[in-house]
C-alpha positions as CSV (number, residue, x, y, z in Angstrom):
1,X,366.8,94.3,-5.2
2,X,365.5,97.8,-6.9
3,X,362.3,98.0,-7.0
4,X,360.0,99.6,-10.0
5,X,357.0,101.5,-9.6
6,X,354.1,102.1,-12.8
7,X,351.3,104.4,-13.2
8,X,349.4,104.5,-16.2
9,X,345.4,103.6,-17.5
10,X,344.4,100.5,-15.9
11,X,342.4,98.7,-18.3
12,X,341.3,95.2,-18.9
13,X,342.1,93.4,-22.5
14,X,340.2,91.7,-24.1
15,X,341.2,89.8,-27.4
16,X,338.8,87.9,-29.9
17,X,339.4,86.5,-32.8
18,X,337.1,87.5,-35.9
19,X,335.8,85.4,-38.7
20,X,336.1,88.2,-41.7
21,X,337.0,91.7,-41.6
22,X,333.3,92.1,-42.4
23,X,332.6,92.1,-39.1
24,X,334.8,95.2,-38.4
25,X,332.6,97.0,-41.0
26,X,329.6,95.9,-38.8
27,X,330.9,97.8,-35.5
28,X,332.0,100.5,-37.5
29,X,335.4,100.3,-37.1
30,X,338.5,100.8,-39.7
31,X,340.7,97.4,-39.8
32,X,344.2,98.6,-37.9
33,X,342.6,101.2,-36.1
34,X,342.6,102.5,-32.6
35,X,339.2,103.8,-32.0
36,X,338.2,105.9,-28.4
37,X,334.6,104.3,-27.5
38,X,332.1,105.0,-24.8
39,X,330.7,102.4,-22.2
40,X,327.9,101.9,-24.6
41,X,329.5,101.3,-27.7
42,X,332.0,99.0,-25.8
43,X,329.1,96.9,-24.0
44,X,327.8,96.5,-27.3
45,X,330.7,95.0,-29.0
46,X,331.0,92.9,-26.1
47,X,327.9,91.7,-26.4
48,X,328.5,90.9,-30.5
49,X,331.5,89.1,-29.4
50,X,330.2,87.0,-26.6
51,X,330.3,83.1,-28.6
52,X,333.6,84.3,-30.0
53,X,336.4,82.7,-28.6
54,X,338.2,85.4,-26.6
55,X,340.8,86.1,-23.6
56,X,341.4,88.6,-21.5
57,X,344.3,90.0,-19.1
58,X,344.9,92.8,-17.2
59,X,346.8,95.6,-19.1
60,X,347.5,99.2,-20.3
61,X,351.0,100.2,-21.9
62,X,352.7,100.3,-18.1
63,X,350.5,97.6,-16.1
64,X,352.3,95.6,-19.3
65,X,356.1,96.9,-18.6
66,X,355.5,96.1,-14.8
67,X,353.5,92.4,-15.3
68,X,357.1,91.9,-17.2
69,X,358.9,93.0,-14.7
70,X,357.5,91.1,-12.0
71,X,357.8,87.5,-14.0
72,X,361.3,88.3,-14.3
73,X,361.5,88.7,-10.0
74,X,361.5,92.2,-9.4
75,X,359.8,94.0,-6.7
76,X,357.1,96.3,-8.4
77,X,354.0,98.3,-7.2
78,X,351.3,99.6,-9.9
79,X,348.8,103.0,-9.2
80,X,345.7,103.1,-11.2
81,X,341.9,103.4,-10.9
82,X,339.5,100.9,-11.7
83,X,335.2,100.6,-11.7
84,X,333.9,98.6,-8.9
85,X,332.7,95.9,-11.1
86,X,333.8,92.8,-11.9
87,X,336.0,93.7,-14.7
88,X,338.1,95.9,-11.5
89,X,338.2,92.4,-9.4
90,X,339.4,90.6,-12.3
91,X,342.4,93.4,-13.1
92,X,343.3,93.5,-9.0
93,X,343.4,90.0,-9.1
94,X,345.9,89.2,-12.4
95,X,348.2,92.1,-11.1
96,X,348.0,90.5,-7.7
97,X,348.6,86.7,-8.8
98,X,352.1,88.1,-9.9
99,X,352.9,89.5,-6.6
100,X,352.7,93.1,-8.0
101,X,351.8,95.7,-5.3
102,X,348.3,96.8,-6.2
103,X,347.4,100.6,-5.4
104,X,344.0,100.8,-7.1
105,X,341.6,103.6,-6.5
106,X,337.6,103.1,-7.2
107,X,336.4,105.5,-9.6
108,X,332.9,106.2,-10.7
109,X,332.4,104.7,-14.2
110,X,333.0,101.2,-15.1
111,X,336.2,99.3,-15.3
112,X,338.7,100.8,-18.4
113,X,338.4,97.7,-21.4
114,X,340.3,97.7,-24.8
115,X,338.8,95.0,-27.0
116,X,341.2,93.8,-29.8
117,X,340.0,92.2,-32.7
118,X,342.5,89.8,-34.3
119,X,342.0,89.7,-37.6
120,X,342.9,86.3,-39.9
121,X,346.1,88.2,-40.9
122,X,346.6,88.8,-37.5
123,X,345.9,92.6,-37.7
124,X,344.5,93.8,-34.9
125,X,341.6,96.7,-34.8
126,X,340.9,98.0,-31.5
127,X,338.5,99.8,-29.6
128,X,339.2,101.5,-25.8
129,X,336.7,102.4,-23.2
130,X,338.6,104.6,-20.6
131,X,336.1,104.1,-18.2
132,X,337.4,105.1,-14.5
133,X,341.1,104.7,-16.1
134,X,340.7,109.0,-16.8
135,X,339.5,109.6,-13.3
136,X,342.8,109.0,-11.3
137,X,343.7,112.1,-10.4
138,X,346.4,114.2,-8.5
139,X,344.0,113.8,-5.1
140,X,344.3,110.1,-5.0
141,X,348.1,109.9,-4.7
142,X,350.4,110.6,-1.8
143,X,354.3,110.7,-0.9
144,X,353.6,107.0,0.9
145,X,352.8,106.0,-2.4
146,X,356.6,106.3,-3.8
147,X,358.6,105.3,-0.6
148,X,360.8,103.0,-1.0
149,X,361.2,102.8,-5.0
150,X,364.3,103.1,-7.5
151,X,362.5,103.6,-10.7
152,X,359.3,105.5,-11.6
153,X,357.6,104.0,-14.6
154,X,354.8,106.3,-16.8
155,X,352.9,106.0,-19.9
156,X,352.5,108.8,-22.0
157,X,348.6,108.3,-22.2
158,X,348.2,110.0,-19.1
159,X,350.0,113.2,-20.3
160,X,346.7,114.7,-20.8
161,X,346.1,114.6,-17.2
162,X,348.6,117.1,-16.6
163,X,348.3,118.3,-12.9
164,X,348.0,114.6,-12.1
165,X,351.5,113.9,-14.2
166,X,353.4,116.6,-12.5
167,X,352.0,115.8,-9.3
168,X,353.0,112.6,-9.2
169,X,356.5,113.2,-10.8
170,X,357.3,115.8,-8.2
171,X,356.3,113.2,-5.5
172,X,359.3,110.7,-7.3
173,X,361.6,113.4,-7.3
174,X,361.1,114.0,-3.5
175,X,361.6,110.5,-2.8
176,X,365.2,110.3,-5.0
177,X,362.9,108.1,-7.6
178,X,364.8,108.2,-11.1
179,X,361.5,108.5,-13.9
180,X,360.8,106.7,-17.2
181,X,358.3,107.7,-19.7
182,X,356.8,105.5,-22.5
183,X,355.8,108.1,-25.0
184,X,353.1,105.5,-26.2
185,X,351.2,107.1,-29.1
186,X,352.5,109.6,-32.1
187,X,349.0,111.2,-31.9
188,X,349.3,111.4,-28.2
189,X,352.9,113.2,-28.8
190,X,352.1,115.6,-31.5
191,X,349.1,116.6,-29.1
192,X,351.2,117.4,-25.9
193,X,354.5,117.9,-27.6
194,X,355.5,121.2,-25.8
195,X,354.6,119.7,-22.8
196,X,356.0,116.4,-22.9
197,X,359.4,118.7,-23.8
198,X,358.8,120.3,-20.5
199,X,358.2,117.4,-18.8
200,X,361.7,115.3,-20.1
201,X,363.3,118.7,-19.7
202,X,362.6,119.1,-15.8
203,X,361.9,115.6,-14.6
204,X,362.3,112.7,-16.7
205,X,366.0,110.5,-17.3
206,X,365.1,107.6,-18.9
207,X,362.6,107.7,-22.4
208,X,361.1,105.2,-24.2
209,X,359.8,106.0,-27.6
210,X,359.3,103.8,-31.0
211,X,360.2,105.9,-35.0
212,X,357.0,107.0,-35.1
213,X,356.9,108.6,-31.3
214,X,360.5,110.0,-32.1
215,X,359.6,111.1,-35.6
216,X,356.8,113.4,-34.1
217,X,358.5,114.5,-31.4
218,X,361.8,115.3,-32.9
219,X,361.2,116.4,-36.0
220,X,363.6,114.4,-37.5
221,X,363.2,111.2,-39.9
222,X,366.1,109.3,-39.6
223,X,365.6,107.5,-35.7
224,X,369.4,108.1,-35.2
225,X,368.8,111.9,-35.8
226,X,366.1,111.7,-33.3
227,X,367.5,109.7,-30.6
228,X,370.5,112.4,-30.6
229,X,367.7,115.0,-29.9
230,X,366.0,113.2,-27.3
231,X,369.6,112.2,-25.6
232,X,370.3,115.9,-25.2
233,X,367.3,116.6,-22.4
234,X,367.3,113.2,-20.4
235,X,370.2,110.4,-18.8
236,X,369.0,107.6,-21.2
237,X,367.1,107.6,-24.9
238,X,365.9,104.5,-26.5
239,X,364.1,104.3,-30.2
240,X,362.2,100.9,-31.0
241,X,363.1,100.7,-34.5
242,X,361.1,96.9,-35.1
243,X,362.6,94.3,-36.8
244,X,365.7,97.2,-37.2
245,X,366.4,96.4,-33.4
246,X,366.6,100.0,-31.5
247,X,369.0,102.3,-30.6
248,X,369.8,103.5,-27.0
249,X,372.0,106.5,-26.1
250,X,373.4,106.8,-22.9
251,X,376.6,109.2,-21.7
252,X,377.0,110.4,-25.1
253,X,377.5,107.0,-26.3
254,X,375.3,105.6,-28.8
255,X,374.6,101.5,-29.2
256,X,372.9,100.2,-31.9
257,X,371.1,96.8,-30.4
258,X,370.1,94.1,-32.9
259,X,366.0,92.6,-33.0
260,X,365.8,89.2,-32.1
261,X,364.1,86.8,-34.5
262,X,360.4,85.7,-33.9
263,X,357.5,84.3,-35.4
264,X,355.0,87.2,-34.9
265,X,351.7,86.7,-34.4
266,X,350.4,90.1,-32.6
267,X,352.6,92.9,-31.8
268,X,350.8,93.8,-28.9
269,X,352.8,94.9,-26.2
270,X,355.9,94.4,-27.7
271,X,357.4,97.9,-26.8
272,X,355.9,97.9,-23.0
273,X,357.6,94.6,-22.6
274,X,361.6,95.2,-24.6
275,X,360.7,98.3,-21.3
276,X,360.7,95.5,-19.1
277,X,363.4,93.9,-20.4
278,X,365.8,96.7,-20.4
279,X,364.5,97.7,-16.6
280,X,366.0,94.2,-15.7
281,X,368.9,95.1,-17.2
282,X,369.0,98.2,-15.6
283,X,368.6,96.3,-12.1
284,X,370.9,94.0,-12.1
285,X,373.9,96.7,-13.0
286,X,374.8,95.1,-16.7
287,X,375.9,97.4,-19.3
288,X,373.2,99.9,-21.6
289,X,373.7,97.4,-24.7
290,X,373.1,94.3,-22.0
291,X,370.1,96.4,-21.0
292,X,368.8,96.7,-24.7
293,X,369.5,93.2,-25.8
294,X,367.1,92.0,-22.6
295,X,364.7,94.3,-24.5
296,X,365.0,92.7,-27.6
297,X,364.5,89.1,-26.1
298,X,361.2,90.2,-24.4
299,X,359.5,92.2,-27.4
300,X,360.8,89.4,-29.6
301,X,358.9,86.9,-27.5
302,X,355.5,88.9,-26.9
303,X,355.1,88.8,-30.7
304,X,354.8,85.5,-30.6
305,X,351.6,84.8,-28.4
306,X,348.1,86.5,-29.0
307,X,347.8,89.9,-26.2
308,X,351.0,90.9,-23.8
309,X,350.7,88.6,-21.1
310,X,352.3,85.2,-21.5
311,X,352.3,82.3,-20.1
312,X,354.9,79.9,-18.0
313,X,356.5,78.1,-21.0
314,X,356.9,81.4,-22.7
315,X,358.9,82.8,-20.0
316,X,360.7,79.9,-19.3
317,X,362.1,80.8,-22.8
318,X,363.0,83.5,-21.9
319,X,364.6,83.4,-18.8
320,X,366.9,80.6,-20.5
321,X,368.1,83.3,-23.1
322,X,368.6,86.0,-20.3
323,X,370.4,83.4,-18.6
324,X,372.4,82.9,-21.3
325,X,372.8,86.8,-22.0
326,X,374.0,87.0,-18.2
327,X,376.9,84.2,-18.8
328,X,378.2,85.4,-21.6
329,X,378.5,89.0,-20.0
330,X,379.8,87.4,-16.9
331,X,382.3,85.5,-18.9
332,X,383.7,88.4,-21.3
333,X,384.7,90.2,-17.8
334,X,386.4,87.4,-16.5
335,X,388.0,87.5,-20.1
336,X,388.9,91.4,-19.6
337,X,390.2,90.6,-16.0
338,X,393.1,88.2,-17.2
């Protein structure tokens, strides 16, 4: 079995539902909006929120791709840095209760928290301590760290730790690691963009990005346009286009996958987990459009359940339609064989 390694902000979730948006207006913040908060403001929102019914998980764009992964059976590992506090304990512990190989550095500020208020429209508003996420840096990591791992897994938050990105990515290389980047965040792109060029240029095969990400990086509107762009500096490209499925271009071939149908209820996480999905098909050897209709299933079903870390029932969903994926595959080359 290949195994996948992730590095990205570790940070704890925390999800609440609110009564009326008026409450948004109370803390501040703009209704859809990502907001960057210190341990302060964050404390106080958590305080604000404490008789509202809430849950929390342990997440962060890749901790997400590699939770997936490691429900669906692969071998994964996870580098971060969290607080010594009991918001670090709790993150240690989820990642560790799915057999995920926990390399977590203690940092000086408090655990990282992103605190998403669902709206009754289901819109979510979010605000994001970093905390001791930011503080990993290129001293904690070593060559140890990447033995033994197929697949190197990065969000493209922590692009604006650049000596710790390159560090880290040279480190992958040494150990014959291929590398994936998530580019996350159009803001985060259009900040970094020449080096986040660089960075696919030199080290990077496979890239995940949604319109938006693509849009910003590329320069081009139409996602197809921008998916031949991307294609021309890395092994494998892949635009989440929503509900319009996503396109993946691999060899020069271009696939056009179709979305999945779901009752969506938050779209939280629903790119980091079609990541996981496509890394499983990626694993098991299947086909690029096998590995992007895996995506599909696992971003459909995320959609469907409040955060991005479901539960058993959820999964055994969706382990029924990979199944099902996997005969059908298996079935057409026994079909191409007669």
């Amino acid at each position: 079995m290949k195994k996948v390694l992730g590095m990205g902000n570790a940070l704890v979730d925390i999800l609440v539902r609110i009564k009326d948006d008026s409450f948004l207006s109370r803390l501040g913040l703009d209704k859809s909006s990502m907001t960057l908060i210190d341990r302060e403001r964050m404390n106080l929102i958590i305080g604000r929120t404490k008789l509202l019914k809430r849950q929390q998980s342990s997440g962060g764009s890749a901790a997400n791709t590699i939770n997936g992964l490691a429900y669906l059976g692969v071998l994964t590992g996870y580098i971060g840095k969290i607080g010594n506090d009991e918001f670090g304990s709790f993150f240690n512990y989820d990642m560790n209760l799915n057999e995920i190989k926990t390399n977590l550095f203690k940092g000086i500020e408090d655990t990282g928290k992103c605190i998403v208020l669902i709206s009754n429209d289901s819109e979510r508003t979010c605000a994001t301590y970093l905390g001791a996420a930011i503080e990993l840096n290129k001293s904690d990591l070593s060559n140890k760290l990447f033995e033994g791992y197929d697949y190197f897994h990065i969000e493209g938050y922590l692009v604006q730790n650049k000596e710790l990105i390159i560090s880290a990515l040279n480190f992958a290389k040494y150990n014959g690691v291929e590398i994936s980047i998530d580019l996350s965040s159009f803001n985060i792109v259009r900040k970094n963009k020449t080096f986040i060029t660089d960075l696919i240029k030199d080290y990077v095969d496979i890239v995940f990005a949604n319109e938006d990400e693509a849009r910003v990086f590329t320069g081009k509107d139409n996602p197809e346009d921008a998916i031949d762009e991307i294609a021309k500096n890395c092994k494998i490209a892949i635009v989440k286009c929503g509900k319009q499925g996503s396109l993946v271009k691999f060899n020069n071939v271009k696939y056009k996958i179709p979305s999945m149908n779901a009752n969506t209820i938050d779209t939280t996480g629903a790119g980091d987990l079609y990541a996981s999905g496509f890394f499983y098909g990626l694993i098991n050897g299947y086909p690029i459009d096998i590995c992007g209709r895996m995506g599909s299933v696992l971003g459909a079903k995320v959609v469907e359940i409040l955060g991005a870390k479901m539960e058993g029932k959820k999964w055994n969903e969706i382990k029924s339609l990979i199944k099902n994926i996997e005969t059908n595959e298996l079935e057409k080359n026994k079909g191409a064989m007669v």
